[in-house]
KOLGU-4560 file (N, C-alpha, C; in nm, 3 decimals, padded with zeros to 5 digits):
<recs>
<n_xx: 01.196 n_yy: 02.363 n_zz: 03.295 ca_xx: 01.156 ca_yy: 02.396 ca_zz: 03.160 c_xx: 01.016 c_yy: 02.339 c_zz: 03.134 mol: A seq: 1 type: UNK>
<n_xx: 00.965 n_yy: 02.432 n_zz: 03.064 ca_xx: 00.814 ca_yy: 02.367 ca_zz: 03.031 c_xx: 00.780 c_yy: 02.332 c_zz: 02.899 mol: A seq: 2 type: UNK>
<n_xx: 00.785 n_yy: 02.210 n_zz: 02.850 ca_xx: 00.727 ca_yy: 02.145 ca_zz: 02.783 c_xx: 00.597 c_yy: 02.087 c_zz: 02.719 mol: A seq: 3 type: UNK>
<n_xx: 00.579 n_yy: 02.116 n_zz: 02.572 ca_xx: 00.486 ca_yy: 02.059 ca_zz: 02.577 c_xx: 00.446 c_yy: 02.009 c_zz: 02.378 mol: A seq: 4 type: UNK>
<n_xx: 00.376 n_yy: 01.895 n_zz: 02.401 ca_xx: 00.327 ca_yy: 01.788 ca_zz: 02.304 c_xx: 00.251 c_yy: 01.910 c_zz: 02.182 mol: A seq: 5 type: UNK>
<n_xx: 00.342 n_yy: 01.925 n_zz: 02.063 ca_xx: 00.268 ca_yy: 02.017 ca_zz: 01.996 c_xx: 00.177 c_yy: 01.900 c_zz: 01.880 mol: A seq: 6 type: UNK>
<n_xx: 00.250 n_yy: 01.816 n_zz: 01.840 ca_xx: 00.166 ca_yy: 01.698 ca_zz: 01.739 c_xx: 00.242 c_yy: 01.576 c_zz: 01.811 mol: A seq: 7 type: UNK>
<n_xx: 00.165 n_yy: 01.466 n_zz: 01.776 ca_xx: 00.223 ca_yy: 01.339 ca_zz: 01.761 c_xx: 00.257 c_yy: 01.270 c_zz: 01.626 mol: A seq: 8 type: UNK>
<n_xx: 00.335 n_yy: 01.129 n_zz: 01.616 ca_xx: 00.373 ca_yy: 01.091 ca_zz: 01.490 c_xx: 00.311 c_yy: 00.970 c_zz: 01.496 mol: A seq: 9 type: UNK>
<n_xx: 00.270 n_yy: 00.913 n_zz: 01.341 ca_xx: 00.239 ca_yy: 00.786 ca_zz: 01.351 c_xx: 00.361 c_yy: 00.730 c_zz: 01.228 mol: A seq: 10 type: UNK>
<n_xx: 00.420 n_yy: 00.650 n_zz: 01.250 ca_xx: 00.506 ca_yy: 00.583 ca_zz: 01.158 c_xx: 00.471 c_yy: 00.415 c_zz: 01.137 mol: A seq: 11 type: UNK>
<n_xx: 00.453 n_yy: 00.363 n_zz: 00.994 ca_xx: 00.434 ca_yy: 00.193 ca_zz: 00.976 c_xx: 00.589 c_yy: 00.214 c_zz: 00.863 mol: A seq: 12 type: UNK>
<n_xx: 00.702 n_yy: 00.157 n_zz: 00.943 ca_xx: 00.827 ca_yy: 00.120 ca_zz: 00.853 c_xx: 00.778 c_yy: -00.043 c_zz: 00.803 mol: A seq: 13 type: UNK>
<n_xx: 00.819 n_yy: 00.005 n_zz: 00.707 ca_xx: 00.797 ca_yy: -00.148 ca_zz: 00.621 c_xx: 00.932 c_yy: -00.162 c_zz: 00.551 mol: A seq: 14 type: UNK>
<n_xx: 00.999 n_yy: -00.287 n_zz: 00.501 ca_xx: 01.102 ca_yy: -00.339 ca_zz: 00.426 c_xx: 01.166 c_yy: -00.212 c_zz: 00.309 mol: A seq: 15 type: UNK>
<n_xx: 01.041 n_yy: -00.133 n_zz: 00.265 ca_xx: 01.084 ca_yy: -00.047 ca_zz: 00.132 c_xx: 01.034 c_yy: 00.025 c_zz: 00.153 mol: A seq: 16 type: UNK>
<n_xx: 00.950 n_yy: 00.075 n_zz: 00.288 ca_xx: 00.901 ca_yy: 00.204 ca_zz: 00.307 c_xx: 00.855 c_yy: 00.277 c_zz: 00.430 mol: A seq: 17 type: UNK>
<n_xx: 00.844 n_yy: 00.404 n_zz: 00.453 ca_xx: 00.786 ca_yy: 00.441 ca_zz: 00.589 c_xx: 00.655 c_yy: 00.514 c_zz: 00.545 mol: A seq: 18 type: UNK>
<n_xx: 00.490 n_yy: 00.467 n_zz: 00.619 ca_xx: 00.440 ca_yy: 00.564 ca_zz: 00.597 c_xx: 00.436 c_yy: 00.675 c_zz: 00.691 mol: A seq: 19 type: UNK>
<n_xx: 00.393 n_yy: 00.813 n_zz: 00.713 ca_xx: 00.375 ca_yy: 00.909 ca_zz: 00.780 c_xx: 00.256 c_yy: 00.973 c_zz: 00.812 mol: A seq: 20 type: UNK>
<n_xx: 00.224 n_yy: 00.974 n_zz: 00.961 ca_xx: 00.111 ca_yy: 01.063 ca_zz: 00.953 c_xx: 00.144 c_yy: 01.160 c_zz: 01.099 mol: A seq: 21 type: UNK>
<n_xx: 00.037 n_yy: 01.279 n_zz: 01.092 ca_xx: 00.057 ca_yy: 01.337 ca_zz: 01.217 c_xx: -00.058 c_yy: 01.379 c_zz: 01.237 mol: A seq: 22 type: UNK>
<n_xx: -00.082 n_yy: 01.401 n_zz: 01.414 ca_xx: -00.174 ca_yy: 01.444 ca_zz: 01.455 c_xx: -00.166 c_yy: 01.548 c_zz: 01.556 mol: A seq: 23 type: UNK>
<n_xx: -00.232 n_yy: 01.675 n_zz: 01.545 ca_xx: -00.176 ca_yy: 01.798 ca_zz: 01.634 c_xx: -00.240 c_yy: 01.763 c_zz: 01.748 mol: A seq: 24 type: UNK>
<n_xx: -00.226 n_yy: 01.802 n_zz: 01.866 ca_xx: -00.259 ca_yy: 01.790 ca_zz: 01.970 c_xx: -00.379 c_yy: 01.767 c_zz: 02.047 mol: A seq: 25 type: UNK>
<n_xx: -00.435 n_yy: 01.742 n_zz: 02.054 ca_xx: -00.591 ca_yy: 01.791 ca_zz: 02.138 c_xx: -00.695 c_yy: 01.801 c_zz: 02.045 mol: A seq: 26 type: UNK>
<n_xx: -00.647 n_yy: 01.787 n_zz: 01.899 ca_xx: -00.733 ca_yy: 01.769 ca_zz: 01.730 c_xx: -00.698 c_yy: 01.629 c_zz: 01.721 mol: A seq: 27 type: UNK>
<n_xx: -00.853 n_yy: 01.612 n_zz: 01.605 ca_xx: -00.844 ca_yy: 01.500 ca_zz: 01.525 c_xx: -00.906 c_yy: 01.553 c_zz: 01.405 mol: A seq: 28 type: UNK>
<n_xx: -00.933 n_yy: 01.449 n_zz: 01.306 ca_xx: -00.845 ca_yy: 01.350 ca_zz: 01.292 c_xx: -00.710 c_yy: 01.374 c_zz: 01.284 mol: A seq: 29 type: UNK>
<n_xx: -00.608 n_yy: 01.273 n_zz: 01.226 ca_xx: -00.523 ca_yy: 01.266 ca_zz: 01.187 c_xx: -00.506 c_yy: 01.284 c_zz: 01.070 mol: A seq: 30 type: UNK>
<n_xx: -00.403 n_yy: 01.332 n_zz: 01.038 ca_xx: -00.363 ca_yy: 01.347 ca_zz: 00.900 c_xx: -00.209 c_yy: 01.283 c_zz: 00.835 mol: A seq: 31 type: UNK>
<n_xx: -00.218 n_yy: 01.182 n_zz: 00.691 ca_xx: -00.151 ca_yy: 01.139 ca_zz: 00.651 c_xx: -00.061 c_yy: 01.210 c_zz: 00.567 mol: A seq: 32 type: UNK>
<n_xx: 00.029 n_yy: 01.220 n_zz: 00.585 ca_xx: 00.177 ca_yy: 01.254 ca_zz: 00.522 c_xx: 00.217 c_yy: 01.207 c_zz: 00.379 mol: A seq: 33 type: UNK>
<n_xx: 00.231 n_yy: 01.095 n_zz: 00.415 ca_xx: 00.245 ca_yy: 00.994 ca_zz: 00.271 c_xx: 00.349 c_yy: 00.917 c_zz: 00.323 mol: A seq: 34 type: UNK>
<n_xx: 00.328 n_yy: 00.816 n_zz: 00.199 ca_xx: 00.462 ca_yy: 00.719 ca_zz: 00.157 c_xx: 00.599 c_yy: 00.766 c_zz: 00.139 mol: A seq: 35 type: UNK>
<n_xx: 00.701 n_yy: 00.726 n_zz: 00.225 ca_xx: 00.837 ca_yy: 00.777 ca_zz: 00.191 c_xx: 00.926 c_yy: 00.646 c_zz: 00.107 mol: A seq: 36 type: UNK>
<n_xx: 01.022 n_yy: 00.666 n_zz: 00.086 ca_xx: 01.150 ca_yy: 00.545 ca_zz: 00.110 c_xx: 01.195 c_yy: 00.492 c_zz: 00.233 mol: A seq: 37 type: UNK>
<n_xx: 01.265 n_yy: 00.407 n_zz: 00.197 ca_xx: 01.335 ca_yy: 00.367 ca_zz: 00.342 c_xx: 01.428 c_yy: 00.471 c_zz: 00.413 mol: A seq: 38 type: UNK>
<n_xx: 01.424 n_yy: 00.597 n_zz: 00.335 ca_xx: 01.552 ca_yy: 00.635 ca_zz: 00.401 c_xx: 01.479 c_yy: 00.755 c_zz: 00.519 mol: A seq: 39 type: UNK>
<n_xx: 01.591 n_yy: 00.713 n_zz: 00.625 ca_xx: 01.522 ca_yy: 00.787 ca_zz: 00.745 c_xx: 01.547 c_yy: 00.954 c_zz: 00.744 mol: A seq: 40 type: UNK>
<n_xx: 01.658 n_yy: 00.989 n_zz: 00.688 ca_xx: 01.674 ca_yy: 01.104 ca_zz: 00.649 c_xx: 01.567 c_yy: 01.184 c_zz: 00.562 mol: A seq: 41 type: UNK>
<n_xx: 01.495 n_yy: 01.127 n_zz: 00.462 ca_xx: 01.375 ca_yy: 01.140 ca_zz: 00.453 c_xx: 01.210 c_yy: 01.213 c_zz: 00.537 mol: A seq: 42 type: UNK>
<n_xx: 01.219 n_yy: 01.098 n_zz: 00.643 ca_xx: 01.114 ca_yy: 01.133 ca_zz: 00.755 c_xx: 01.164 c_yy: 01.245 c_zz: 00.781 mol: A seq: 43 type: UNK>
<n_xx: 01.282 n_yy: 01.277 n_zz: 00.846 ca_xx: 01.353 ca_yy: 01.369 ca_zz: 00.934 c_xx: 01.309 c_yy: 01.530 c_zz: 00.875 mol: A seq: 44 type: UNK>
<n_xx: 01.344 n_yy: 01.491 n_zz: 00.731 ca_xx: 01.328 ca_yy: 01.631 ca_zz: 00.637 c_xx: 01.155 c_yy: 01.661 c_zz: 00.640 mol: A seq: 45 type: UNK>
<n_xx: 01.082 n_yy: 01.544 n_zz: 00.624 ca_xx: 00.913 ca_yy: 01.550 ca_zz: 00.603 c_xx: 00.874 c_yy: 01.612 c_zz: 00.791 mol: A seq: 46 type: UNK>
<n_xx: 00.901 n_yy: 01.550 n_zz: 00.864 ca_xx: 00.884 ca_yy: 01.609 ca_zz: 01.004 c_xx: 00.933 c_yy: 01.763 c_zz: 01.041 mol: A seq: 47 type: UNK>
<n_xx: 01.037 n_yy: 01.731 n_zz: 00.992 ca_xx: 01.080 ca_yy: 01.929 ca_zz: 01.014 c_xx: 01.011 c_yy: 02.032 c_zz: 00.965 mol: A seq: 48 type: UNK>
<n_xx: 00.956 n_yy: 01.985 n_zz: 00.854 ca_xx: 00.857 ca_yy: 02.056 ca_zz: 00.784 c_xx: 00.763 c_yy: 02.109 c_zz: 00.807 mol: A seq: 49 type: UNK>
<n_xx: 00.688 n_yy: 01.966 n_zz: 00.856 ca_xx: 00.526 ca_yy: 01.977 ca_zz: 00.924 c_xx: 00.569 c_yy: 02.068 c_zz: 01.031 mol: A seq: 50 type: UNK>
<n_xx: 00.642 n_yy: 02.040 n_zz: 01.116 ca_xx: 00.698 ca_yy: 02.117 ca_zz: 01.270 c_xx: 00.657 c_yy: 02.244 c_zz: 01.225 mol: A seq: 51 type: UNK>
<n_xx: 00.759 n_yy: 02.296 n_zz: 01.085 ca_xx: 00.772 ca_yy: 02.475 ca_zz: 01.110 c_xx: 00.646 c_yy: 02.508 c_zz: 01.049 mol: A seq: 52 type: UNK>
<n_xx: 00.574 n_yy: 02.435 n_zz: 00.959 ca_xx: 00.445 ca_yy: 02.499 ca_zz: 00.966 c_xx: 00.303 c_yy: 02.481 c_zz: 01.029 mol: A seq: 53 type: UNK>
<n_xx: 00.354 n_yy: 02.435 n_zz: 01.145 ca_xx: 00.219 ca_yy: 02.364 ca_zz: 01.315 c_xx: 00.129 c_yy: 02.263 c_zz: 01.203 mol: A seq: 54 type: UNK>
<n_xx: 00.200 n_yy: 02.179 n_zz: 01.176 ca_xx: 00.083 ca_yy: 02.092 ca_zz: 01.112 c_xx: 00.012 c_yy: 02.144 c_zz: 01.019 mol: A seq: 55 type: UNK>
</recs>
């Protein structure tokens, strides 16, 4: 199967929060997401997102 790196993630979890950023592949800069909650279900929903629309 061939695989391949469509973005990367940057995550800083902190005590009360995660921030988010992503960066598409072979581009820069990066781009910030934002501030979430602690809850990881959260990220999960913010990442799926970015995914279906390529960053």
């Amino acid at each position: 199967m061939d695989e391949s790196i469509n973005f990367f993630v940057g995550l800083d979890a902190r005590k009360d929060s995660i921030s988010v950023a992503v960066c598409e592949a072979g581009r820069e800069p990066s781009r910030f997401l934002g501030t979430l909650g602690p809850d990881v279900q959260g990220v999960i929903k913010t990442l799926r997102k970015t995914a279906r629309r390529g960053t």
